[in-house]
C-alpha positions as CSV (number, residue, x, y, z in Angstrom):
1,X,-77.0,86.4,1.8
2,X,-78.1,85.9,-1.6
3,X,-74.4,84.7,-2.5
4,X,-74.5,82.6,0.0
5,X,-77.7,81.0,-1.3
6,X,-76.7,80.6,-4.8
7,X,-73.3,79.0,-3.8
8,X,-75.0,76.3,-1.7
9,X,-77.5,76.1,-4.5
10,X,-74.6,75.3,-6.9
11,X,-73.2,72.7,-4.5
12,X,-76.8,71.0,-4.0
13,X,-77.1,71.2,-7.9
14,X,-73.6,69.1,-8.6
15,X,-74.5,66.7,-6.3
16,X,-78.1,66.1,-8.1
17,X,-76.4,65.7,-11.3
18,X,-73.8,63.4,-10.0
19,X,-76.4,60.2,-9.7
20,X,-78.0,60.5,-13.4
21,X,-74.0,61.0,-14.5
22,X,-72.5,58.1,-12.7
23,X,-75.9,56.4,-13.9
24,X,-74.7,56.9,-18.1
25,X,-71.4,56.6,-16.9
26,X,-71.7,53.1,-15.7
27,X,-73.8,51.8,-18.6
28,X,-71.3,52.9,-21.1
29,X,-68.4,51.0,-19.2
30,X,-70.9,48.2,-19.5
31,X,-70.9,48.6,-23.2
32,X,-67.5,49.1,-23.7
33,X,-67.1,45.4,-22.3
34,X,-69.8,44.0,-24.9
35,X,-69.0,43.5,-28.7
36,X,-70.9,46.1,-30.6
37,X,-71.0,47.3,-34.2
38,X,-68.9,49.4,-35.7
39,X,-69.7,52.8,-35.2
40,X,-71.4,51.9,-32.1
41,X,-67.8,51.2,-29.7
42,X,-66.3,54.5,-30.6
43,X,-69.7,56.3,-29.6
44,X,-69.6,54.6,-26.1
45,X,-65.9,55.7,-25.7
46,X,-67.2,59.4,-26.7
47,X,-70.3,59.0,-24.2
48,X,-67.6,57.6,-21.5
49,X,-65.4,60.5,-21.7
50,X,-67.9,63.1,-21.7
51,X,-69.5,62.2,-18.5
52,X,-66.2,61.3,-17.3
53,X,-65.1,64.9,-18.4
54,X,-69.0,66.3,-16.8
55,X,-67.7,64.2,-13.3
56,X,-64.3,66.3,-13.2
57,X,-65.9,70.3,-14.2
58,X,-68.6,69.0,-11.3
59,X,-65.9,68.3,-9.2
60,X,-64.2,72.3,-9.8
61,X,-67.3,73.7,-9.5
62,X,-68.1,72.2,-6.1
63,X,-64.6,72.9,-4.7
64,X,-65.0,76.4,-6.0
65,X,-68.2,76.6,-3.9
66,X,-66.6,75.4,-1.4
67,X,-64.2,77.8,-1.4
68,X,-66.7,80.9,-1.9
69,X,-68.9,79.7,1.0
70,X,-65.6,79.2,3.3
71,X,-65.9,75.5,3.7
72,X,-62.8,74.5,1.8
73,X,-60.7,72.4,4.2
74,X,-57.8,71.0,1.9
75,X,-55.8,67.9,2.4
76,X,-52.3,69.3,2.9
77,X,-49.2,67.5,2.1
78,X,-45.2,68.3,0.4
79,X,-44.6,67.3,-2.9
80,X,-42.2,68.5,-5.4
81,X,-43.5,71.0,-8.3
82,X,-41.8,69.5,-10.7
83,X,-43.4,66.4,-9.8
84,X,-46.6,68.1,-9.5
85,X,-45.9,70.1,-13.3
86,X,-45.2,66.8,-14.5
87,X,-47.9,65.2,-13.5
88,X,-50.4,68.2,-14.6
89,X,-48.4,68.1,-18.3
90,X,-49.6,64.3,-18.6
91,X,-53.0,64.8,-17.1
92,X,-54.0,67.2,-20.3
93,X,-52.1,65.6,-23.0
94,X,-48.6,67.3,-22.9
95,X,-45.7,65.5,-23.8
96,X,-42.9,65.3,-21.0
97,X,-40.6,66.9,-22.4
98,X,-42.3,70.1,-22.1
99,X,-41.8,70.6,-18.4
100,X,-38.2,71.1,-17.3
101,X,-36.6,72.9,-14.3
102,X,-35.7,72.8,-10.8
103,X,-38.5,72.1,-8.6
104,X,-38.6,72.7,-4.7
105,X,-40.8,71.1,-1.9
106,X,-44.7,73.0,-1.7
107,X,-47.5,72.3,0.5
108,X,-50.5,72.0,-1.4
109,X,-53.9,70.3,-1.5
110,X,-51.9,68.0,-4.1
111,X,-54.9,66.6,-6.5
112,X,-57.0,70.3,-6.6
113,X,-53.4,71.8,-7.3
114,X,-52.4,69.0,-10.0
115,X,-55.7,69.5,-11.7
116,X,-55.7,73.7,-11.6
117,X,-52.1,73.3,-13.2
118,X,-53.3,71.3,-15.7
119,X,-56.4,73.6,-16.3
120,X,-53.9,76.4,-16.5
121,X,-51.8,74.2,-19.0
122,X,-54.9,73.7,-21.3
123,X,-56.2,77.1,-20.8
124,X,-52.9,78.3,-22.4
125,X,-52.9,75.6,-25.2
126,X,-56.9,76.2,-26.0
127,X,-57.5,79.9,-26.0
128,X,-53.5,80.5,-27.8
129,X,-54.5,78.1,-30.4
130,X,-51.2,76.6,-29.4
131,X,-50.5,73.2,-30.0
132,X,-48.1,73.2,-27.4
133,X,-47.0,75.1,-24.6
134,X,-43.5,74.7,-22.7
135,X,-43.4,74.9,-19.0
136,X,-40.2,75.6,-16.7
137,X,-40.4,74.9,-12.9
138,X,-38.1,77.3,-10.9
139,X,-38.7,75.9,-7.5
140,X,-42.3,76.7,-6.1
141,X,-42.9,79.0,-9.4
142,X,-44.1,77.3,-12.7
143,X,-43.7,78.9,-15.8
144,X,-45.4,78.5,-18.9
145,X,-45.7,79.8,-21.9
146,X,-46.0,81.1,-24.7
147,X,-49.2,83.6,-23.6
148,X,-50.8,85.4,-26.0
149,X,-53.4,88.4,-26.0
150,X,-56.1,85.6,-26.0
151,X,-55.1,83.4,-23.9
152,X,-53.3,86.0,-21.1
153,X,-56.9,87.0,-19.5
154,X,-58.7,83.6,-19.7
155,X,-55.4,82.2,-17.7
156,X,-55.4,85.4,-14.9
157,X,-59.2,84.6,-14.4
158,X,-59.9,87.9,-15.8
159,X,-61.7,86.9,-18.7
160,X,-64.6,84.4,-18.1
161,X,-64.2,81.5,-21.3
162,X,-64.1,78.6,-19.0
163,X,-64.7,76.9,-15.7
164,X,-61.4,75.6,-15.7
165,X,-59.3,78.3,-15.5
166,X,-61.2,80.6,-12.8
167,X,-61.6,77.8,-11.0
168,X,-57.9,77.2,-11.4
169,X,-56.7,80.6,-9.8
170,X,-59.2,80.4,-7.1
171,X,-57.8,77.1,-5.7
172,X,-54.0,78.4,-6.1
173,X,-54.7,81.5,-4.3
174,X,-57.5,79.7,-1.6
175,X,-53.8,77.8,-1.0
176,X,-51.8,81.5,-0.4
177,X,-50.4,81.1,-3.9
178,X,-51.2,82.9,-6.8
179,X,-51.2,83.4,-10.9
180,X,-50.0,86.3,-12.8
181,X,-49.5,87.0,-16.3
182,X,-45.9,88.7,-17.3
183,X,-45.4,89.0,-21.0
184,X,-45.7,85.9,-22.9
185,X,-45.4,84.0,-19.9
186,X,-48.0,82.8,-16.9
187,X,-46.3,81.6,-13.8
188,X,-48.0,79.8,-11.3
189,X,-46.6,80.4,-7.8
190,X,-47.3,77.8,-5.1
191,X,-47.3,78.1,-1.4
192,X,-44.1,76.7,0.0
């Protein structure tokens, strides 16, 4: 009972925050439109990413709540993994030619899959002190790597650094896929 209180207390929580956030969120697209002094534009680009960056680890916790309180219905649909890798790679920065492979057809919830992937992607960057990471598709299976004794149990979940990466495995395996660590490499299995 009391996990089931504290989940819904989470969700209520994201959704409170969401209306001061879209609030400082809106007025610093206003002044990115209006001709300030310098420093004062790069410090509304800073303030827009940041809330834009709050609106997105509100948006993994809730569907992690979700999840945890068993009300996670996901959007279902076929895409292709390599597709899906690619589009991760770009989401957090990764040049395209790190993702290569074969990919095959997977039913997924397609944008909480793209975003977990690319959690898993910067999880494996951040916590490797990498400045790169390579990433092979081998149909529903994405591989990435290199994985290092720092960055191994923050990607399996294990090791709580981040919301993005708990969160990450929770939404892959909600989906009957899961996330293992093997050596220097991660790999990502999707449901087919």
């Amino acid at each position: 009972m009391a996990d089931e209180r504290f989940a819904r207390l989470v969700s209520i929580a994201c959704h409170d925050i969401r209306t001061p956030l879209a609030t400082v969120h809106g007025f610093a697209r206003t002044l990115a439109r209006v001709e300030l002094a310098d420093p004062a534009p790069r410090y509304v680009e800073m303030i827009e990413e940041a809330s834009t960056q709050v609106a997105d680890l509100l948006d993994q916790l809730v569907l992690v709540t979700r999840i945890a309180e068993g009300r996670y219905q996901p959007t279902l649909s076929e895409v292709d993994s390599l597709e899906l890798a690619r589009r991760a790679a770009a989401d957090v920065g990764e040049e395209p030619g790190a993702v290569s492979g074969e990919g095959a057809p997977v039913r997924v919830d397609e944008a909480a899959v793209q975003r977990a992937v690319g959690q898993l992607f910067r999880a494996a960057r951040r916590h490797g002190g990498l400045d790169a990471i390579v990433v092979t598709v081998r149909g529903p299976v994405i591989e990435l790597g290199p994985i290092t004794k720092f960055s191994g149990p923050v990607i399996s979940g294990e090791s709580l650094k981040e919301l993005g990466a708990p969160a990450a495995v929770i939404v892959v395996e909600a989906l009957g896929g899961g996330v293992e660590i093997d050596g220097v490499l991660a790999r990502i299995r999707l449901p087919e």
